[in-house]
C-alpha positions as CSV (number, residue, x, y, z in Angstrom):
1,X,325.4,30.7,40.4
2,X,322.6,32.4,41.6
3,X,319.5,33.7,39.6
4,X,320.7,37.6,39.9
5,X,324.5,36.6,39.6
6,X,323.2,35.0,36.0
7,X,321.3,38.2,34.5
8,X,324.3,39.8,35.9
9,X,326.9,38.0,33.6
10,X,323.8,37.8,30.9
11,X,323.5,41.8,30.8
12,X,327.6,42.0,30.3
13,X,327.9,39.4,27.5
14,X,325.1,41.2,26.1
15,X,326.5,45.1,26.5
16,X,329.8,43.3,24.8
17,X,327.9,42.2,21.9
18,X,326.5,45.8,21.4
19,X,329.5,48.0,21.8
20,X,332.0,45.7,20.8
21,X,333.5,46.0,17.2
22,X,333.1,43.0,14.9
23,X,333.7,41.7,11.7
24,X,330.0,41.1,9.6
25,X,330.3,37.4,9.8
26,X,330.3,37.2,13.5
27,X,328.0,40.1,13.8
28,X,325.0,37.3,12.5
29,X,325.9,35.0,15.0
30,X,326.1,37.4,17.4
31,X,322.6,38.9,16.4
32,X,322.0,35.1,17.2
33,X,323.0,34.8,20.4
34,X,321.5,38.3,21.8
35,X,318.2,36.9,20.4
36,X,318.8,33.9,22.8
37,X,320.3,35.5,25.6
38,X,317.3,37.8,26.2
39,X,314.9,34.9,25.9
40,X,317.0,33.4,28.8
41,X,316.3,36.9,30.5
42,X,312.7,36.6,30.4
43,X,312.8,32.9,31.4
44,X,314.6,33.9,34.4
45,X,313.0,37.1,35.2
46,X,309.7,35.0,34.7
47,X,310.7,32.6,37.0
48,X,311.6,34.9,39.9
């Protein structure tokens, strides 16, 4: 998988996370994972 193919599928996970509806406890690990994902952003955006 390419570099933009990956910010791509990044960008989607990430627009899921915001708009989609759920319960508190995942909502932390979810908060989680957005924190990661755009770190994995910069790294790639850093990279290019």
């Amino acid at each position: 998988m390419n570099r933009d193919n990956k910010l791509i599928s990044l960008a989607k996970l990430n627009r899921k996370i915001i708009y989609g509806n759920y319960n508190k406890k995942s909502l932390t690990f979810l908060k989680v994972l957005r924190v990661i994902l755009k770190k994995q952003i910069k790294q790639l955006e850093v990279k290019q």
